[in-house]
C-alpha positions in Angstrom: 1.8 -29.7 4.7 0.4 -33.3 5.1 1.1 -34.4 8.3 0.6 -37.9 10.0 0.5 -38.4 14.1 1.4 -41.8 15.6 0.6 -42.4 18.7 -0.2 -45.6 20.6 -3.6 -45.7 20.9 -6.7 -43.3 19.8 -6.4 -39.7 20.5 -8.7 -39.2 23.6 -7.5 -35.6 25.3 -9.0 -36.8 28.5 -6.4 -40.0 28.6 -3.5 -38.5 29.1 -1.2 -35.1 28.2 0.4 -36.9 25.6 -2.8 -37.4 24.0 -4.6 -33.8 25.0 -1.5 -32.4 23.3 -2.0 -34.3 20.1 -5.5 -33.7 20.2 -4.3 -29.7 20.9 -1.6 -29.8 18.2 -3.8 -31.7 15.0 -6.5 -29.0 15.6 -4.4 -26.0 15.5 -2.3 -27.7 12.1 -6.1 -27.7 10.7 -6.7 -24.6 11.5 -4.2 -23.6 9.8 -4.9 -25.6 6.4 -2.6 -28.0 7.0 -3.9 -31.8 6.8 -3.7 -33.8 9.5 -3.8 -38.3 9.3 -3.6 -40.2 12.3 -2.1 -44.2 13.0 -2.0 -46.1 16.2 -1.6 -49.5 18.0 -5.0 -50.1 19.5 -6.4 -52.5 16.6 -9.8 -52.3 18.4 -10.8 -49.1 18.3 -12.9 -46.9 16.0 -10.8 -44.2 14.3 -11.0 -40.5 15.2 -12.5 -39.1 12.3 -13.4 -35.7 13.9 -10.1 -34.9 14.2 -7.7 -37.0 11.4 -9.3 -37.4 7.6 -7.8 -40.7 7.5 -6.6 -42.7 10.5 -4.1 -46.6 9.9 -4.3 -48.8 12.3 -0.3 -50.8 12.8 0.6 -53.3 14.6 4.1 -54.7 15.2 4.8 -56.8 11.9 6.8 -55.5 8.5 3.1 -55.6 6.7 2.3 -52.8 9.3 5.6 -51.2 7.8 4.6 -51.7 4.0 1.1 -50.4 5.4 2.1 -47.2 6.6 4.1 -46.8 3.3 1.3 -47.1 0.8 -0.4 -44.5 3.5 2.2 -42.0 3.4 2.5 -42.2 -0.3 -1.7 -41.9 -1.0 -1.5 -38.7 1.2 1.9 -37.4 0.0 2.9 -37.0 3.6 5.7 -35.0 4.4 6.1 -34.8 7.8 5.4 -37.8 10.9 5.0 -37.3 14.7 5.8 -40.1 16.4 4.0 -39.3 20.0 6.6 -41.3 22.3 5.3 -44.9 21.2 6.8 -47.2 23.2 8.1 -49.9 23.2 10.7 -48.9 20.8 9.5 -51.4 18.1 6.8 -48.9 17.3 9.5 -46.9 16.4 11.2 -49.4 14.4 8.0 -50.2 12.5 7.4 -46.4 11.4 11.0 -46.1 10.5 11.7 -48.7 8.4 8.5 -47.2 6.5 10.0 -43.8 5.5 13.3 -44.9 4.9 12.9 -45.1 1.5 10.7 -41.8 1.4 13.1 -39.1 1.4 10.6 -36.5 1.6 9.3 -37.8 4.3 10.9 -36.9 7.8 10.2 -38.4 11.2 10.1 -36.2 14.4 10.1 -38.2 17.2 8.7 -36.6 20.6 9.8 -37.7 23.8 7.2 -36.9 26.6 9.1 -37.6 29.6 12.0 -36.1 31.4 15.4 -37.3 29.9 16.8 -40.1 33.0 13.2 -40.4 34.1 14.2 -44.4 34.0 16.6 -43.9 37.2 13.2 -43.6 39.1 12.5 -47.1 40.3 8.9 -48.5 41.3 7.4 -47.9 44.6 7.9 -50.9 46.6 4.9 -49.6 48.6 2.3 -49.1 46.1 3.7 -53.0 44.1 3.2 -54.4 47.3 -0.7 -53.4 47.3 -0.9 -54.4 44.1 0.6 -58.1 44.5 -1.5 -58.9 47.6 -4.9 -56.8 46.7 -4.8 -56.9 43.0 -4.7 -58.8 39.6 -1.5 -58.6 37.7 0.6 -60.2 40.5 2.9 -61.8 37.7 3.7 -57.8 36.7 3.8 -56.4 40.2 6.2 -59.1 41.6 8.9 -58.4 39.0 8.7 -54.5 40.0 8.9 -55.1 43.4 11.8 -57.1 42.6 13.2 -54.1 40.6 12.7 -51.7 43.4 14.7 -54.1 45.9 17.5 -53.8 43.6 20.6 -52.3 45.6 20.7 -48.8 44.1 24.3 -48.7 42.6 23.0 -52.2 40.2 19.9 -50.6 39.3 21.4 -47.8 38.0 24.1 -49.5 35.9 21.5 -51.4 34.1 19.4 -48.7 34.3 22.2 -46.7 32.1 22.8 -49.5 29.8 19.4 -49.7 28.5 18.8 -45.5 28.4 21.8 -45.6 26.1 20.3 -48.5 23.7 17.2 -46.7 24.0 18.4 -43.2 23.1 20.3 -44.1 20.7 18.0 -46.3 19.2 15.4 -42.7 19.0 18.5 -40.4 17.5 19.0 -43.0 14.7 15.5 -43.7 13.8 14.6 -40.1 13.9 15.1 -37.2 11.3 14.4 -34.9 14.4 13.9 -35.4 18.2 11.4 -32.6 20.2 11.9 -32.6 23.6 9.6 -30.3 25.9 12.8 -27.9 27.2 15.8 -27.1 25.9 17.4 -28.3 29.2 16.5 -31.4 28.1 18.6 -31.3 24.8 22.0 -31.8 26.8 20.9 -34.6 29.2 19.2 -36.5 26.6 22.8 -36.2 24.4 25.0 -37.2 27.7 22.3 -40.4 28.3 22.4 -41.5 24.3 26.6 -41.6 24.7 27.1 -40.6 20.8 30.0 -39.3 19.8 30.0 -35.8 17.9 26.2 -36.0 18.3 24.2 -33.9 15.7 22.9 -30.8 18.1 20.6 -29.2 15.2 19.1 -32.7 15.5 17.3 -31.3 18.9 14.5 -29.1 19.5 13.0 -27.9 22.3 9.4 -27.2 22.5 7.1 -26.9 25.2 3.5 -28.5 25.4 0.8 -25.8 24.6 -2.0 -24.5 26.9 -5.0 -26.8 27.1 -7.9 -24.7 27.3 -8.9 -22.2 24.2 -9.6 -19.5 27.1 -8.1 -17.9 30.7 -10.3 -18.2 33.7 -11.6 -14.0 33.6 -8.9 -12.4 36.5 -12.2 -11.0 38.4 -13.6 -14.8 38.6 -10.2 -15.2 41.1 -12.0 -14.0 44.4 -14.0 -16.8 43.7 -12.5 -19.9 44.0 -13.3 -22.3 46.5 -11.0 -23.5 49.2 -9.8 -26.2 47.6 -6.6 -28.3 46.6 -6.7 -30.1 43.4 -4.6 -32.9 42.4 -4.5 -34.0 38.8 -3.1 -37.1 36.9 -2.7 -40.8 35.9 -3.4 -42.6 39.4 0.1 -44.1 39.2 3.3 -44.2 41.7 5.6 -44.8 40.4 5.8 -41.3 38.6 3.3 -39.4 40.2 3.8 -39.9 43.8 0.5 -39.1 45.5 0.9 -40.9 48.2 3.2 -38.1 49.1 0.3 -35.9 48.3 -1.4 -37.4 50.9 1.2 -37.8 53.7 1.5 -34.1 53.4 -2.6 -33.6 53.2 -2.3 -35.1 56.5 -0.2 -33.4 58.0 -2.9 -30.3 56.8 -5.5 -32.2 58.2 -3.4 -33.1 61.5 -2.7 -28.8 62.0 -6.3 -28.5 62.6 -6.1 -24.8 61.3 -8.2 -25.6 57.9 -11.5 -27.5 58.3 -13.2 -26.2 55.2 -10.6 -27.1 52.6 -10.8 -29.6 50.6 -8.5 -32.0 48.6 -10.0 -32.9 45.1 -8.1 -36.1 43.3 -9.0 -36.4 39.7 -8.5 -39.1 37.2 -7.9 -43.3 37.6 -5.1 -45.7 36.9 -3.6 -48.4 37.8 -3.0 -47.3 41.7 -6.3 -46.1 42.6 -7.0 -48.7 45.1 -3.7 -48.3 46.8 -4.5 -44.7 47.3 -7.7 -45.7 48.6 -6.2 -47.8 50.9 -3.7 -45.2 52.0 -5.8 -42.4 52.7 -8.2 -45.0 54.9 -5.1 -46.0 56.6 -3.8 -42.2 57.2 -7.7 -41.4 58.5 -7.8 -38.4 56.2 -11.4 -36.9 56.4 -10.8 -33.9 53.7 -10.1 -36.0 50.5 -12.7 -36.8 47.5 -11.6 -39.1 44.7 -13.7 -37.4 41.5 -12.7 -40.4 39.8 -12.2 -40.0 35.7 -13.6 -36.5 34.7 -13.2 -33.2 32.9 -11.1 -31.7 35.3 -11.9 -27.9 33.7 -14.7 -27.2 36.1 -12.5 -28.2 38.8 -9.7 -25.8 38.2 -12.2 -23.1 38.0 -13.3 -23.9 41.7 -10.1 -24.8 43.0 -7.3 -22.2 44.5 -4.1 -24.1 44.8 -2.8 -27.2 42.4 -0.6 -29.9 43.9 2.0 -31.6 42.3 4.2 -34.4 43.9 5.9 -36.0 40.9 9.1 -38.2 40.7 9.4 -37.1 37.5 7.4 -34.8 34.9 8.0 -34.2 31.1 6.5 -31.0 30.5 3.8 -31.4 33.8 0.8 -29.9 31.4 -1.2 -29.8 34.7 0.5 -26.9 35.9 -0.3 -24.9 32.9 -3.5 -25.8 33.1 -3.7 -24.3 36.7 -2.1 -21.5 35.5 -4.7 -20.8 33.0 -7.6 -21.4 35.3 -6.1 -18.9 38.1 -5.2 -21.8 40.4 -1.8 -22.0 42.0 0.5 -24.5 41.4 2.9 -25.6 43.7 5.5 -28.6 42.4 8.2 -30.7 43.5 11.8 -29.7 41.9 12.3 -32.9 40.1 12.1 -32.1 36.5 14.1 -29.1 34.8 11.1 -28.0 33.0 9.3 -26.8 36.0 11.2 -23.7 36.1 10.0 -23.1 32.5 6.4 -22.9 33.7 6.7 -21.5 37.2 8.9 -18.6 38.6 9.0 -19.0 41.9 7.3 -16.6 44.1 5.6 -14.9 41.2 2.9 -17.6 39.4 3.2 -20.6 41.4 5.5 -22.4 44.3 8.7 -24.3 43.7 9.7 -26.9 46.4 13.5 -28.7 46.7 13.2 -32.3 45.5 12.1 -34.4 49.0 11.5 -31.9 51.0 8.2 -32.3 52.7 8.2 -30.4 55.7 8.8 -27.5 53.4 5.8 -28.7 50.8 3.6 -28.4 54.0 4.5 -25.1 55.3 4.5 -23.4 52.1 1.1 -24.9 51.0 -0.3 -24.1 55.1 1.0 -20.5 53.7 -0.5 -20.2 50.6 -4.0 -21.6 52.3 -4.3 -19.1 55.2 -3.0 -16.1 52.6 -6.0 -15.1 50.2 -4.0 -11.6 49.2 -0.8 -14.1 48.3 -2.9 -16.6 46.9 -4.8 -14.5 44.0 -1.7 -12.5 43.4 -0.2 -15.3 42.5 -3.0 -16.4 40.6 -3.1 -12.8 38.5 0.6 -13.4 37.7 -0.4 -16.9 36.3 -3.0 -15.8 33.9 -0.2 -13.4 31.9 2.9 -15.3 32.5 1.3 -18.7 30.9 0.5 -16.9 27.6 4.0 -17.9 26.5 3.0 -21.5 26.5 -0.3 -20.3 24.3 -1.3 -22.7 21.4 -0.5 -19.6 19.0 3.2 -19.2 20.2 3.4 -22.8 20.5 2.4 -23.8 17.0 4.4 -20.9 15.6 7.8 -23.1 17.0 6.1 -26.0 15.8 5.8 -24.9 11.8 8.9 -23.2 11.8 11.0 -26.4 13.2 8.6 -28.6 10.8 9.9 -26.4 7.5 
C-alpha cells in the first residue's frame, strides 16, 4: 500500500504523542514494504525525508486541495491518515481532494477523548498568563470561557461537538479512535441518526520504545516521581500534580525523593510560579528532553489529567518498569492499567486518595517493583507488532 500521513506540522516524536505515534506508525508500515508520504501545515519547515519519500506542504486554500490531488495521484495513494488536524478546515481541505479518488479512502484519527471539549480552561493558570505573559488578547477570551456559568457552557459546548463530529463522520471514509469505549460516546456526541457503526474502529496507540527496561534493572530505579507532557492546564492539570507533591513534601516521611517534570508548553511559567508559591523543595523542571533515560531512573509515573486520549505516557512507564498511577478521567485508562496489578487507578477528583496511594507506593519497594514486573508483560498488548497488525487489517 501507498500511504499518505497528514498531520499539522512536521513529524518530530519528541513534540507530542500524536506525533511519536506517527513517527511510530510510518516506520513500522516501512518496515513492512509499505510506502509511506507525508503532508502538513507548517509552510516553514524542511520536510522529513528520513522518514516519508515525499512530504506536501498545504495550506488552507482549494490550490492546496488540487495540490494534494496531483500528489495522491503521482504516488497512486490508496490510503490517508489524517492525524487529528485541527481546525476542521484541514479536514475540509484533504477531503475535498479525494473525493473524486475513489480508491482513495480517508481515516481520520481522533487523538483525544470523545467530550474532552466539556473541560473548560483553568481560570487559574489564564490568569497567569494575562498578567505575566504575552498573548493577553488569547488568555482574556479563555478566562472569559471558564467564567461561563456551567449549564451555558455546556450547551454551546454540545452544539459545536455535534457540528464538529459530524463534520469528521462525513468527511471521513473511516474514523479510529484509541478505545472501543470511545466508539459509542463519539456516536451519542455526533447526534446522527442510524449512524454507520462499521464506520468506527478502535485502536490503541502503540508502545514507544523498540525495547522493555530488563525486569532485573527494576531494583534499580531511583526514588523518583516522574511527570511527563505538554506543560499545559487546561488538559494536563499539573498543578494538581503539585498540590499533591506538597502535600508529600509537607508528610515529611520522604526527603530523598524526587519529582522530575519533563517537557515545555505554553504554562511553564505558571507552574514555575506555583511551585515557588507552594515552597516545594523536591521538584526539578528537566525542561524539553528525551524523557527515555528518565523512565529508566524513575519508580512511579504521575498522571493528573482532565482528559487523556490514549495517555501514551503511561505505556511508556509501563515499558520502562515505572509505575503509573492516573486520574479516572478518560475510559481508556482502564485499557492500559488494571488496577492493583500494573499501575494505580484513582476516582476522578479525589486527591486525598491520589496522595495516600502514591505515600503507599513510595514507602513500599516489594509493591512498587511487583507492580512494575506486571507492567513489563501486561504492556506487550499495546506492542507496535500487535498494534500494526489492527492497523493493516482495518486499512484492507
Amino acid at each position: 500500500m501507498n500511504i499518505l500521513f497528514v498531520n499539522n506540522s512536521e513529524v518530530n516524536p519528541l513534540n507530542s504523542g500524536i506525533q511519536r505515534i506517527t513517527y511510530v506508525l510510518a516506520r513500522a508500515f516501512t518496515a513492512r514494504g509499505h510506502n509511506c508520504y507525508g503532508a502538513n501545515f507548517e509552510k516553514h519547515t524542511p520536510s522529513t525525508k528520513e522518514l516519508f519519500i515525499d512530504t506536501l506542504k498545504l495550506d488552507y486554500s482549494g490550490k492546496s486541495s488540487l495540490d494534494l490531488t496531483a500528489f495522491i495521484q503521482k504516488y497512486n495513494i490508496s490510503r490517508i491518515i489524517v492525524q487529528e488536524c485541527m481546525p476542521l478546515i484541514k479536514l475540509k481541505v484533504v477531503s475535498q481532494a479525494t473525493s473524486s479518488i475513489a480508491s482513495c479512502k480517508l481515516y481520520y484519527c481522533n487523538h483525544s477523548a470523545p467530550g474532552k471539549e466539556f473541560v473548560r480552561p483553568s481560570l487559574s493558570a489564564e490568569f497567569y498568563r494575562l498578567v505575566h505573559q504575552r498573548g493577553k488578547k488569547n488568555a482574556l477570551f479563555k478566562a472569559a470561557v471558564a467564567l461561563l456559568p456551567p449549564i451555558f457552557y455546556k450547551v454551546l459546548t454540545r452544539s459545536k461537538i455535534k457540528k464538529d463530529y459530524s463534520c469528521i463522520y462525513k468527511c471521513s471514509d473511516k474514523i479510529v479512535l484509541l478505545s472501543p469505549k470511545y466508539i459509542p460516546i463519539f456516536q451519542q456526541l455526533a447526534g446522527i441518526p442510524n449512524i454507520d457503526l462499521s464506520h468506527f474502529a478502535g485502536i490503541g496507540n502503540s508502545l514507544s520504545f523498540k525495547e522493555n527496561l530488563p525486569a532485573e534493572k527494576i531494583i534499580q530505579k531511583h526514588k523518583e516521581v516522574l511527570i511527563v507532557g505538554r506543560l499545559s492546564e487546561r488538559a494536563k492539570r499539573f498543578s494538581t500534580a503539585l498540590q499533591i507533591w506538597k502535600c508529600i513534601e509537607n508528610s515529611q516521611q520522604f526527603p530523598n525523593w524526587r519529582l522530575k517534570i519533563i517537557g515545555t508548553g505554553p504554562d511553564e511559567k505558571y507552574y514555575h510560579h506555583l511551585a515557588y508559591k507552594l515552597k516545594l523543595k523536591q521538584v526539578d523542571f528537566e525542561g524539553k528532553q528525551d524523557p527515555h533515560s528518565y523512565y529508566e531512573n524513575a519508580a512511579i509515573c504521575i498522571l493528573t489529567s482532565a482528559y487523556e486520549g490514549f495517555g501514551m505516557v503511561l505505556t511508556e512507564a509501563q515499558q520502562m518498569g515505572v509505575v503509573p498511577m492516573a486520574f479516572d478521567t478518560y475510559a481508556a485508562v482502564h485499557d492500559i492499567i488494571t488496577h492493583g496489578r500494573n499501575g494505580i487507578i484513582i476516582p476522578a477528583g479525589d486527591h486525598t486518595t491520589f496522595v495516600k496511594q502514591l505515600s503507599t507506593l513510595m514507602k513500599n519497594t516489594e509493591m512498587r517493583e511487583k507492580m512494575a514486573k506486571n507492567a513489563l508483560t501486561d504492556c506487550i498488548k499495546f506492542s507496535t507488532e500487535n498494534i500494526i497488525h489492527q492497523w493493516l487489517s482495518y486499512l484492507q
